[in-house]
C-alpha positions in Angstrom: -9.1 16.3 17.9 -6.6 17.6 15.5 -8.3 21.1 14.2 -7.9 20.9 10.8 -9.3 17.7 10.0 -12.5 18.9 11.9 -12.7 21.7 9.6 -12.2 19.6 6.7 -15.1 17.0 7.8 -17.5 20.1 8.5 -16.6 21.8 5.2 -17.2 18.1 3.0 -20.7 18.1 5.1 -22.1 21.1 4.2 -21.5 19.7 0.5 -24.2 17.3 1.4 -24.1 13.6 1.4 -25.6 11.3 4.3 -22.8 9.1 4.9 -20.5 11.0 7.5 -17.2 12.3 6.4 -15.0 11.5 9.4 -14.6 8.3 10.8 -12.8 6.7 13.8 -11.1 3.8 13.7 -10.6 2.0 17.4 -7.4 0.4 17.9 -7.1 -1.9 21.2 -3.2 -1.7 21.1 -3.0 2.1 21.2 -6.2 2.4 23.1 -7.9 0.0 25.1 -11.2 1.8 25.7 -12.5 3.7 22.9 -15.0 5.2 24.6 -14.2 8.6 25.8 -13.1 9.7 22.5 -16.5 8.4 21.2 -18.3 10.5 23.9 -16.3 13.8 22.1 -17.1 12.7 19.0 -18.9 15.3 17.0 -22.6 14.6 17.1 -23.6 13.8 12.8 -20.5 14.5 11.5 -18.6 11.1 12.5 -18.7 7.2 12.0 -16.8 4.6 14.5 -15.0 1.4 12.7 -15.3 -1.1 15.9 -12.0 -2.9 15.3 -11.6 -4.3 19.0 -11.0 -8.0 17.6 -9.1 -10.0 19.9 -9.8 -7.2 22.8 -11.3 -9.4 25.9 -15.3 -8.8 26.4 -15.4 -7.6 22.8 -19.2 -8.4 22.9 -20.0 -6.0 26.0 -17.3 -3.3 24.9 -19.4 -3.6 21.3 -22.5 -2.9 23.1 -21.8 -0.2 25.0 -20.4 1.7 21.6 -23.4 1.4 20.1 -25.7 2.4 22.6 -23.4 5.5 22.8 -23.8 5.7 18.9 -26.9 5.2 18.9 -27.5 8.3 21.6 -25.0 10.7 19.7 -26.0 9.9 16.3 -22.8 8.4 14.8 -22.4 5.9 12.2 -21.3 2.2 13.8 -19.7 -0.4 12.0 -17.9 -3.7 13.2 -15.0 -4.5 11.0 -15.0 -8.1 9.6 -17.3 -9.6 12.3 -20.9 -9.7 9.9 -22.2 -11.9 12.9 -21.6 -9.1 15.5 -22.4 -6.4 13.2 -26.1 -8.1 13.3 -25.9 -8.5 16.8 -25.0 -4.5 17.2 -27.4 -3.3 14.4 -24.6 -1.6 12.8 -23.1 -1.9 9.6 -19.9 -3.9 8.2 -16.8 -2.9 7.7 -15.0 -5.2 5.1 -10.9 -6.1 5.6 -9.3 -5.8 2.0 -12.6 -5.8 0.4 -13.9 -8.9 1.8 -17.3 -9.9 2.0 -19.1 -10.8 5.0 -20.8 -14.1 5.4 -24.2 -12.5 6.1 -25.7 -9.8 3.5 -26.8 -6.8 5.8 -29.5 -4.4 5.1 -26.9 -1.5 6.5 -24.1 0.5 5.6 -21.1 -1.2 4.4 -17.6 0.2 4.7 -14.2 -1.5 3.3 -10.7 -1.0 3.2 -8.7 -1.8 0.0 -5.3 -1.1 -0.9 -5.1 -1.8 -4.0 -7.6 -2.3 -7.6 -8.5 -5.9 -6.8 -9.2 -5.7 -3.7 -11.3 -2.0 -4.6 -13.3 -3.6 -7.4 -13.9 -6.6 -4.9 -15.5 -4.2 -2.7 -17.9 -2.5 -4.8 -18.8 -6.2 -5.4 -20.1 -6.7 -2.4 -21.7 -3.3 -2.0 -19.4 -0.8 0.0 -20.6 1.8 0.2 -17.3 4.4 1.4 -14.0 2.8 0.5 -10.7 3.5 2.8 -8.0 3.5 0.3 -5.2 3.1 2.5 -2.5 3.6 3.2 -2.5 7.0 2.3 0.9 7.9 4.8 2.8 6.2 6.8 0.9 5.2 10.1 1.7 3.0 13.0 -1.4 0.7 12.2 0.9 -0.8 9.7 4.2 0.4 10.5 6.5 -0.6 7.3 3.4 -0.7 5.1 4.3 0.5 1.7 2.5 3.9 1.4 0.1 5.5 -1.4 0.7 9.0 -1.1 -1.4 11.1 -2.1 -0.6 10.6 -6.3 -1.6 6.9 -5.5 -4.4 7.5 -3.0 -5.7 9.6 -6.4 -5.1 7.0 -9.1 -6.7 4.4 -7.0 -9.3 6.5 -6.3 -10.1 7.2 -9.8 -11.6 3.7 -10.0 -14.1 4.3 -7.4 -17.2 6.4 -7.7 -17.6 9.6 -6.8 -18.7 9.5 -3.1 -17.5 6.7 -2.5 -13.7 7.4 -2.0 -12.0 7.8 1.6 -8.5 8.2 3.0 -7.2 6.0 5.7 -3.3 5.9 7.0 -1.7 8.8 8.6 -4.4 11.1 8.2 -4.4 14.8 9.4 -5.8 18.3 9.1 -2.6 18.8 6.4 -2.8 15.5 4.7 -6.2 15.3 4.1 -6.4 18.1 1.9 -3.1 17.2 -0.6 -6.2 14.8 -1.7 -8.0 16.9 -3.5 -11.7 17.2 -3.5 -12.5 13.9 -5.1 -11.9 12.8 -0.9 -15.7 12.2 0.7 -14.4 10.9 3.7 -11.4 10.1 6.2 -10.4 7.7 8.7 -7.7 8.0 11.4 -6.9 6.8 14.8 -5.0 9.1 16.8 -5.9 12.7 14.6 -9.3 12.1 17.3 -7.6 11.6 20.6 -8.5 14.4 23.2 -5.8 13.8 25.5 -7.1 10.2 26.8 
């Protein structure tokens, strides 16, 4: 796991706050099974986005992540899939602000990329909200980019606490975000040479 974000996340949690700071976002193209990086997770300081859509035996995959949650204490939530999420007794993560068909007593998560799509979210209740992307990543590869002015004016519009980084995040970019950052997201700054 890169180094630096680590210390980041631990050094937002000691500020307080229930809602973890670090969060892993599963990516079936870059890596089928998510799970041994979810085993290293650390224990109350992360949150898995389950984003396995189209991945075959999404259901049983699903189901073993969140017993594994469940037993390491991370945050789970299933992006876009409200049914699932009920299924998992985990929480929803919401595509471009997006509201799930079902209304879940749980944590809610969303992505936005712009002020529509942010004030859409708070809408429906997110509680963290990815403002992405912050940097170039290969997620989205030719996505037009925030950087970190724009990950700050966009984030202006969202509470205090409420405002996370997602796209090309690392130990170095992370912090070019100021404090007003609760939490992050990234894919490959939590690989442990899978």
């Amino acid at each position: 796991m890169d180094a630096g974000l680590l210390a980041w996340g631990r050094a937002v949690k000691r500020r307080g706050g229930k809602i973890p700071p670090l969060w892993y976002f599963t990516d079936a193209a870059r890596l089928a099974d998510p799970l041994p990086v979810i085993r290293r997770l650390p224990r109350g300081l992360c949150g898995v986005v389950f984003r396995h859509d189209t991945a075959p035996g999404r259901l049983a995959l699903g189901r073993r992540i969140a017993a594994l949650c469940r037993e390491r204490r991370l945050y789970l939530v299933v992006a876009g899939d409200a049914r699932l999420a009920a299924t998992l007794h985990a929480g929803l993560h919401l595509r471009g602000g997006r509201r799930g068909v079902l209304r879940l007593p749980c944590l809610v998560t969303a992505s936005v990329h712009n002020a529509v799509e942010l004030a859409r979210a708070r809408r429906a209740g997110a509680m963290l909200l990815f403002i992405s992307p912050v940097n170039a990543t290969k997620s989205h590869a030719g996505a037009q980019v925030l950087g970190a002015a724009g990950w700050r004016r966009l984030a202006r519009l969202a509470p205090r606490g409420h405002r996370a980084a997602l796209g090309g995040i690392d130990g170095r970019s992370i912090r070019a975000l100021g404090q007003g950052c609760a939490a992050a997201g990234a894919i490959e700054a939590f690989y442990f040479n899978v």
